[in-house]
Phi, psi and omega in degrees: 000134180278142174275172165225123175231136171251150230290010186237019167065008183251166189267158176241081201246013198234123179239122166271151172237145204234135178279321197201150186284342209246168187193158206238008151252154169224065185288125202278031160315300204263319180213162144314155209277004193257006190103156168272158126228162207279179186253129212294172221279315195267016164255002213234149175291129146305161159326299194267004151238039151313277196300295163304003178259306164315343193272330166270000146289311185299311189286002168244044172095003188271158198213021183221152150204122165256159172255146169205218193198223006028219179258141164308318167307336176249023163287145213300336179255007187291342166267317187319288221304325179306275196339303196290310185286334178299345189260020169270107296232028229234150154275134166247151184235172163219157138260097358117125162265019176084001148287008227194006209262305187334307184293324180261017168313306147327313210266312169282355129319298176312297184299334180082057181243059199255357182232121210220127186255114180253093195288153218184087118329342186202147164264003190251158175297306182289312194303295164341276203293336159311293185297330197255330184051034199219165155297201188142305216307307182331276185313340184264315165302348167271325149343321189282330210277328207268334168290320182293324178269017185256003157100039197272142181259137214233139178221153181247103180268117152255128165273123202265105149242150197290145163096345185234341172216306188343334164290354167282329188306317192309311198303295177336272167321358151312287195299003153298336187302292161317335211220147183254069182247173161267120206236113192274100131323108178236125190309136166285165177223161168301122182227175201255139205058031160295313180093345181314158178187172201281344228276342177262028145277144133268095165333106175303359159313296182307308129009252183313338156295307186297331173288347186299316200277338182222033172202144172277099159285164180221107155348109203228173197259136174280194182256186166274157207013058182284125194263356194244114177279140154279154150189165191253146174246128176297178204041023154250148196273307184266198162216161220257153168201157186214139196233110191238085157316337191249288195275343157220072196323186202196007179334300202293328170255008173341101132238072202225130177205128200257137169257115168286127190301002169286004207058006157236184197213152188255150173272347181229169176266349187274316209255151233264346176252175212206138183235103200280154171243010181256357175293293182292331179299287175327316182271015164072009160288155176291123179268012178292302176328306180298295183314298250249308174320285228279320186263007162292325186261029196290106204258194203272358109205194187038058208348089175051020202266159170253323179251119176272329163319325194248020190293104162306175190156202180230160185303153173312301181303012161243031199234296199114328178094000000 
């Protein structure tokens, strides 16, 4: 079976694929409040070179695909393509912001779609339509309640920013006791229209102190190249994770390669180039050569920035996370 390695020995078998640009939130992390723009309509993958660009992954090893988005859900062909990647030699996950998983529920039963990321920022209502600039709150938590009792393995992505949720993190971890999800700590990080600075990252040291005063954490075991420290509360049902992008990178074990609903793909998520593959797909060129090139030269981390403040790019929601 062909592999993908980069000039750094790590192997690459995990492909996110982002469906879409567009999303039915405006969380201001991720985009402006009026929206991105988008990329006209005959630039963006079709269905059937979606599926042929993924389809020339799975045969050089990738054995993971997650769907994302924007929100992934609101493609207009988004139940065909889950169904269509279930029947792929592949594990598959999505990430979600949870409106929308009532409808497609089924849809992900059917496909064998059992690991589901549900992104959530905030437990208070008003605060949600503040961060989010949309309604919601009701529907994503019934969502959450309604995947945990269909027997789904359910992850909580919170992103910690200082001065807007942070005061949150004790509840968040709350909801494991109850509930057998992963409740995801996440560092904030730079996209372009964000706003970012260090002074609105919460550091995952800080993290592990605050959760510290008020649960006995325990250290738990991860998977390989696992982006996430685990780690457990006695009495609890679920377990804590913590994603520290910024301040203690995860590089080293890096196999991760994002497919854009544009057809190209970043070998890192930090980095500002991009190798399209929908282009050379229309004109009946081979895309291994292009793929192999792109994760060869992948560098070794944060693609290769030094200011991370200054990251060139794309808005988050058109990356996919």
């Amino acid at each position: 079976m062909p592999q993908l390695f980069d000039e750094h020995g790590r192997l690459h078998d995990y492909l996110r694929v982002s469906l879409t640009e567009r999303c039915n939130l405006r969380c201001h992390y991720c985009m402006p409040e009026d929206g991105v723009p988008l990329s006209p309509r005959e630039s963006l993958c079709t269905y059937e070179e979606l599926l042929a660009i993924i389809d020339t992954f799975c045969g050089l090893g990738v054995r993971k695909v997650r769907i994302t988005g924007g929100e992934p859900l609101v493609r207009r062909d988004a139940d065909k393509m889950i169904l269509a990647l279930g029947e792929r030699p592949v594990e598959l996950a999505l990430t979600t912001n949870g409106l929308l998983v009532d409808k497609f529920i089924d849809t992900f039963e059917t496909a064998g779609l059992a690991n589901i990321n549900v992104s959530l920022d905030t437990l208070d209502p008003d605060r949600f339509r503040l961060i989010t600039r949309r309604p919601g709150f009701e529907t994503v938590m019934s969502n959450i309640r309604l995947l945990v009792g269909r027997g789904f393995n359910v992850k909580l992505n919170m992103v910690v920013m200082r001065g807007v949720n942070d005061d949150e993190i004790p509840a968040f971890a709350g909801l494991s006791r109850d509930l057998p999800v992963t409740v995801r700590f996440i560092e904030f990080m730079p996209f372009d229209g964000n706003r970012w600075n260090d002074d609105k990252m919460v550091p995952a040291q800080q993290i592990r102190e605050l959760l510290g005063t008020h649960f006995e954490l325990q250290r738990d075991s991860d998977a390989p190249h696992d982006t996430t420290r685990h780690y457990t509360i006695p009495g609890h049902q679920g377990r804590i994770g913590i994603i520290s992008s910024m301040s203690e990178h995860f590089c080293g074990s890096c196999n991760r390669i994002r497919l854009l609903a544009s057809g190209a793909i970043k070998n890192c998520l930090f980095s500002g180039d991009e190798t399209d593959l929908l282009t050379p797909l229309r004109r009946g060129q081979d895309l291994e050569p292009l793929i192999r090139k792109s994760i060869r030269e992948k560098k070794k981390q944060h693609a290769g920035m030094f200011d991370l403040a200054e990251m060139p790019g794309r808005f988050m929601t058109t990356i996919g996370g």
